[in-house]
MARKELO-229252 format. One record per residue: x negated, y, z negated of N, C-alpha, C in turn; residue in one letter. Coordinates in steps of 0.05 Angstrom, whole numbers, plus 32768, in hexadecimal, padded with zeros to 4 digits. Example, Ala and Ser with C-alpha at 12.3 -4.5 7.8 and 13.67 -1.06 7.14 Angstrom:
REM MARKELO-229252
7EF87F8E7F647F0A7FA67F647EF87FBE7F64A7EFF7FD37F727EEF7FEB7F717EFE80017F63S
This chain:
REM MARKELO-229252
862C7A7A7F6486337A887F7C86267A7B7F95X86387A797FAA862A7A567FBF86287A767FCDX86167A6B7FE385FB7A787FF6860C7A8D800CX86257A83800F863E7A98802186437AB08017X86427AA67FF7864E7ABD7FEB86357AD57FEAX861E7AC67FE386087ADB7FD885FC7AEC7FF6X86007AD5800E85F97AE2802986067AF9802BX86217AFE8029863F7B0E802C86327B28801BX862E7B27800186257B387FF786177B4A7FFFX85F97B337FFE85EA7B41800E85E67B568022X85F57B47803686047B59804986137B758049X861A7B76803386307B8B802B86127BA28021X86097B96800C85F27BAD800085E77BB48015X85E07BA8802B85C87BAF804385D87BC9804AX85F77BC4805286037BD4806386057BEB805BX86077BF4803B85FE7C05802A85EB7C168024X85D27C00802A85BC7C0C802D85B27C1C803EX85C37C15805D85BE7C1A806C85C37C38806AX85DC7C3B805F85ED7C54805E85DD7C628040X85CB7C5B804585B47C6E802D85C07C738013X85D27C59800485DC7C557FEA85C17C527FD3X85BF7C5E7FD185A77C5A7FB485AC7C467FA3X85C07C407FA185CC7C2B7F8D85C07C0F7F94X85C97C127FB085CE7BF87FBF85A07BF57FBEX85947C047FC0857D7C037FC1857B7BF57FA7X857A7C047F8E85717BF27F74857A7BD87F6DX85997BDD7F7D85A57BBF7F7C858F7BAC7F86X85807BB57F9C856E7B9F7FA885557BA07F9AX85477BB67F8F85317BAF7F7B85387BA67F6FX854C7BA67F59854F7B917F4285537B767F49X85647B747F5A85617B597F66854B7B457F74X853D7B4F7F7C851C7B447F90850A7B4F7F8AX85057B677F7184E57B6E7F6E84D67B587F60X84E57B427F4A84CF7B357F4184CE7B1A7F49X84E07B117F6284D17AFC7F6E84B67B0A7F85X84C27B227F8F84AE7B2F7F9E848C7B307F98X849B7B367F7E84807B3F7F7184727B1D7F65X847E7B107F6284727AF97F59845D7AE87F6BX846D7AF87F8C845C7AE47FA5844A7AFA7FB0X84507B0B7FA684337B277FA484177B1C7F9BX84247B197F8584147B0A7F6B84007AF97F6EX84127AE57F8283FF7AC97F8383F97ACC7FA3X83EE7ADC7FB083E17AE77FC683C37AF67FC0X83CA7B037FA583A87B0F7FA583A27B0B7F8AX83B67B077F7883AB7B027F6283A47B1C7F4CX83BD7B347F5283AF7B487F4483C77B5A7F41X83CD7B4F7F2083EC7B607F2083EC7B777F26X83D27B897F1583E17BB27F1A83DD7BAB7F3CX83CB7BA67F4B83D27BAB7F6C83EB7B9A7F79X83F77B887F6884107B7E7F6C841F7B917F6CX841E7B987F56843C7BAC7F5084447BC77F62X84267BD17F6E84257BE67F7B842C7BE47F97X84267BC57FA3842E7BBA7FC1844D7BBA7FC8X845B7BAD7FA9846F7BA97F9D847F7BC47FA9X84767BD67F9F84857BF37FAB847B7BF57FC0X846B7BF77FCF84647BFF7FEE847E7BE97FF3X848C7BD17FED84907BBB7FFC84AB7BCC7FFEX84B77BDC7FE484D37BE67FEA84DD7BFB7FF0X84BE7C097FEF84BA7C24800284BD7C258021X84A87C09802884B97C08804984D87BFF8049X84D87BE5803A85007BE7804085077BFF803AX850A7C14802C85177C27802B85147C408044X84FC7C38805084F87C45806F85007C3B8087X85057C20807C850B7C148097852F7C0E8095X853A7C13808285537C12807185657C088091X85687C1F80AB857B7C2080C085757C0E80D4X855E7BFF80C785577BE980E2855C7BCD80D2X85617BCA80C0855B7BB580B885787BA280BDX85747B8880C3858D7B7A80CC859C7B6F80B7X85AF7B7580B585C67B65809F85CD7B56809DX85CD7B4280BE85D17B2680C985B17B1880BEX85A17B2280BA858D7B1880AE85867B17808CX85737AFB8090856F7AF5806F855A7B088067X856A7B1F804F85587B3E804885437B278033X854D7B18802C85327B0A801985137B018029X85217AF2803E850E7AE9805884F67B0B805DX850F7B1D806185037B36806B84E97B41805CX84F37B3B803A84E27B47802684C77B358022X84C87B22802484AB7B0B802D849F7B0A803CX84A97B12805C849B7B1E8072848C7B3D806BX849F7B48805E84957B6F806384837B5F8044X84867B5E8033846A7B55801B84477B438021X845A7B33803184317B2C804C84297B368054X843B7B4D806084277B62807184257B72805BX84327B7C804184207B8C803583FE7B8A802CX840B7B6A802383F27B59801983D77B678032X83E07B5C805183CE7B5B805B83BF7B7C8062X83D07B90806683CB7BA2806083B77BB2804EX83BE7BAD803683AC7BB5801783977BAA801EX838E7B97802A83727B80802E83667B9D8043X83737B9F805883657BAB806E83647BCA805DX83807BD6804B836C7BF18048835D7BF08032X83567BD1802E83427BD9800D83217BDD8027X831E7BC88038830E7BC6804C830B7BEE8053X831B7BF0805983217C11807083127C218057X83187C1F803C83117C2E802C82EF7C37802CX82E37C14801E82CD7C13801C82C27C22803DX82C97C24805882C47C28807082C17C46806DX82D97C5C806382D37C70806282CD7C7E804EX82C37C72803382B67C7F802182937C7C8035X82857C64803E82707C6C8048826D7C80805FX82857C84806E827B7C928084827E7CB1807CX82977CB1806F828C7CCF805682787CD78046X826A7CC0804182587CC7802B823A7CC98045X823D7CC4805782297CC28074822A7CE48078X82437CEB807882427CF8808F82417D168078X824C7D0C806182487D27804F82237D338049X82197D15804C81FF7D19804681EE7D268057X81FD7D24807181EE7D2B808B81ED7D50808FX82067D538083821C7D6A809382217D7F8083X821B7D758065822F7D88804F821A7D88803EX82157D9E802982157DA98015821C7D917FFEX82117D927FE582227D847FCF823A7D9D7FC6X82387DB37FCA824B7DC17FC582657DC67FDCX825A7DBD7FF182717DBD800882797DA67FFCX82727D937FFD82827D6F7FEF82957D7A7FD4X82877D8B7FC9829A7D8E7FAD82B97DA37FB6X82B37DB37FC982C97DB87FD082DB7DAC7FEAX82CF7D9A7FF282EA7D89800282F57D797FEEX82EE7D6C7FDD82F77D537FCE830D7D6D7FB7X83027D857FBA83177D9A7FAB832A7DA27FB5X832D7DA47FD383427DA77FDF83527D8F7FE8X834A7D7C7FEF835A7D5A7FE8836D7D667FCDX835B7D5F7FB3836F7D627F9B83897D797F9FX83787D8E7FA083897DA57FAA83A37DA77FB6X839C7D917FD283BA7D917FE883CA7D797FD8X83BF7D657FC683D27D507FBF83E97D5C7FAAX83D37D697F8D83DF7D7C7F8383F97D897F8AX83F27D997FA484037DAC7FAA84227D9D7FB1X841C7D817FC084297D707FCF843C7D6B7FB1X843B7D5B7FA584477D567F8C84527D737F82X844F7D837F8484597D977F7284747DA47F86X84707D9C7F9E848F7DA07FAC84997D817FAEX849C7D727F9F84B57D597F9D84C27D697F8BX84DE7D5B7F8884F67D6C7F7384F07D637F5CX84FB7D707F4B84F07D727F2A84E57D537F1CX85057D477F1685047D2B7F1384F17D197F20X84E77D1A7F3B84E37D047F4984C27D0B7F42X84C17D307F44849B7D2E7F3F84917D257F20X84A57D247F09849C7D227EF2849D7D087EF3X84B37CF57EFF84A87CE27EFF848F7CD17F10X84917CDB7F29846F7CD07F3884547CDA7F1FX84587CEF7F16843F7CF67F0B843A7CE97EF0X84517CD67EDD84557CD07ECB844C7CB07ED2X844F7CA77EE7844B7C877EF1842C7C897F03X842E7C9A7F13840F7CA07F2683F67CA97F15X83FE7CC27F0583E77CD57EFD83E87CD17EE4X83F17CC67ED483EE7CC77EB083EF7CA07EB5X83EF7C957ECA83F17C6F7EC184037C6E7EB8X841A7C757EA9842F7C657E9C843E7C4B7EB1X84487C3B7EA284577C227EB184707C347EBAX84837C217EC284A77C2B7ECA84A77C257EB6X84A67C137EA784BB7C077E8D84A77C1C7E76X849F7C2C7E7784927C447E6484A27C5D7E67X84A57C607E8184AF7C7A7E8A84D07C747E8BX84DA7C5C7E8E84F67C577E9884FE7C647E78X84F47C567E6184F67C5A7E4284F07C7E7E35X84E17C877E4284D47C9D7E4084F17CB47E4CX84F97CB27E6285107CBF7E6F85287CB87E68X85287C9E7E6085447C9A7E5C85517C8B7E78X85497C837E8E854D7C7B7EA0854B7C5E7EAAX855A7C547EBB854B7C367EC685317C317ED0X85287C167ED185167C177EE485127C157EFDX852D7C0C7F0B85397C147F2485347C317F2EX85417C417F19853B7C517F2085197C617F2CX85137C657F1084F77C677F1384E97C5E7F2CX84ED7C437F2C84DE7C367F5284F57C4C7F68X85067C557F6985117C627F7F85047C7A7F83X84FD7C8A7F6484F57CA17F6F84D37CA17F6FX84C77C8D7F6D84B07C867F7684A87C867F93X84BB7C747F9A84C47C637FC084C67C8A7FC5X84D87C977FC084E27CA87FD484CD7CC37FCEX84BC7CC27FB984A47CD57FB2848C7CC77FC3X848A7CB57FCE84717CA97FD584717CB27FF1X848B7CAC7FFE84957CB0801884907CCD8024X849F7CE6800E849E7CFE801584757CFB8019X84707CF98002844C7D018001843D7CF58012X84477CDE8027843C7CCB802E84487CE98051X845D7CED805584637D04806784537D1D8067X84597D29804A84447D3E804884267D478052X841C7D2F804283FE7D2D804683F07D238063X840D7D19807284077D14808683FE7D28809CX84077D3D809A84067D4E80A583E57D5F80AEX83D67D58809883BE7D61809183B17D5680ACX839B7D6380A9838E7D6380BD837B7D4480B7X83737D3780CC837C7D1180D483707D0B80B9X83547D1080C283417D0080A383407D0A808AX83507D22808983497D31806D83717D1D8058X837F7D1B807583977D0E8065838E7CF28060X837A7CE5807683777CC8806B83727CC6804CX83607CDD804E83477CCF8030835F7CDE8021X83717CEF801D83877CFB800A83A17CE68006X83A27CCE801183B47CC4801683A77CAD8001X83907CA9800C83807C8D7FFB837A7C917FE4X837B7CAE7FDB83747CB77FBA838C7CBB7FAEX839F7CC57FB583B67CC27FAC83C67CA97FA8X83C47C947FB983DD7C807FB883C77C617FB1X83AB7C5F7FBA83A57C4B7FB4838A7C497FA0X838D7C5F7F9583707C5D7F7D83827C5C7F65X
């Protein structure tokens, strides 16, 4: 297939995507997750945090789905938006280590060991709750890939499903919780955001 034809295509799935085809979405994970993931790979050197950047990478295309140009090379796109994940993960592994000490400063200053044991219970608490309003399918699967470790290719086998799939309703469970929890009040969603999606 010479480079007109595969551009053309291309083109056509974007336009799809655009128009919030689900199809047209897995069409593009199966197609570009594992070179994606290959130049993940050889950026830090650390497959499980590969694989997990991997989805942030098609979590934003699937947010940014109405902006994205069709006259443009979506491959080009996916190696640009994967550096900045790269660079990203660097700065919130940094942000992390930053606000576990100033929590652990300020708990020591301010709080009780029993006040500490109930904020870090109400964190669990609001994430909990957060997952328990996604729709049926989509929370059994976040909780089956997030909270029990299973791979996609465990759970794809386990359901009966693709692994396409599975990464969609991951992308679109991360998004809602990544909305949800937003909402919280500033620092109590930071540190609920960082326990949930990056521990």
């Amino acid at each position: 297939m010479n480079s007109g034809v595969i551009a053309a295509r291309e083109k056509e799935i974007l336009l799809r995507l655009r128009a919030d085809d689900h199809r047209a979405f897995e069409n593009f994970y199966k197609t570009y997750s594992a070179r994606i993931y290959k130049a993940i790979v050889s950026m830090i050197k650390d497959r499980e945090v590969a694989q997990e950047l991997l989805q942030d990478v098609f979590i934003k295309v699937w947010e940014k789905r109405l902006v994205i140009d069709p006259e443009n090379s979506f491959q080009s796109y996916l190696f640009a938006i994967s550096r900045n994940m790269v660079y990203n993960y660097l700065r919130r592994t940094s942000l992390k280590l930053q606000i576990h000490a100033y929590l652990s400063a300020s708990q020591s200053e301010l709080y009780t060991h029993v006040e500490e044991e109930i904020q870090y219970k109400e964190i669990e608490e609001t994430i909990n709750s957060a997952i328990l309003r996604l729709p049926t399918q989509r929370r059994k699967i976040f909780m089956l890939c997030k909270i029990d470790g299973k791979s996609y290719e465990e759970v794809s086998k386990l359901l009966g499903i693709s692994v396409a799939t599975i990464n969609d309703h991951i992308v679109k469970a991360t998004h809602s919780l990544k909305i949800d929890l937003g909402n919280m009040d500033r620092t109590l969603s930071l540190v609920s955001l960082l326990v949930l999606l990056y521990e």
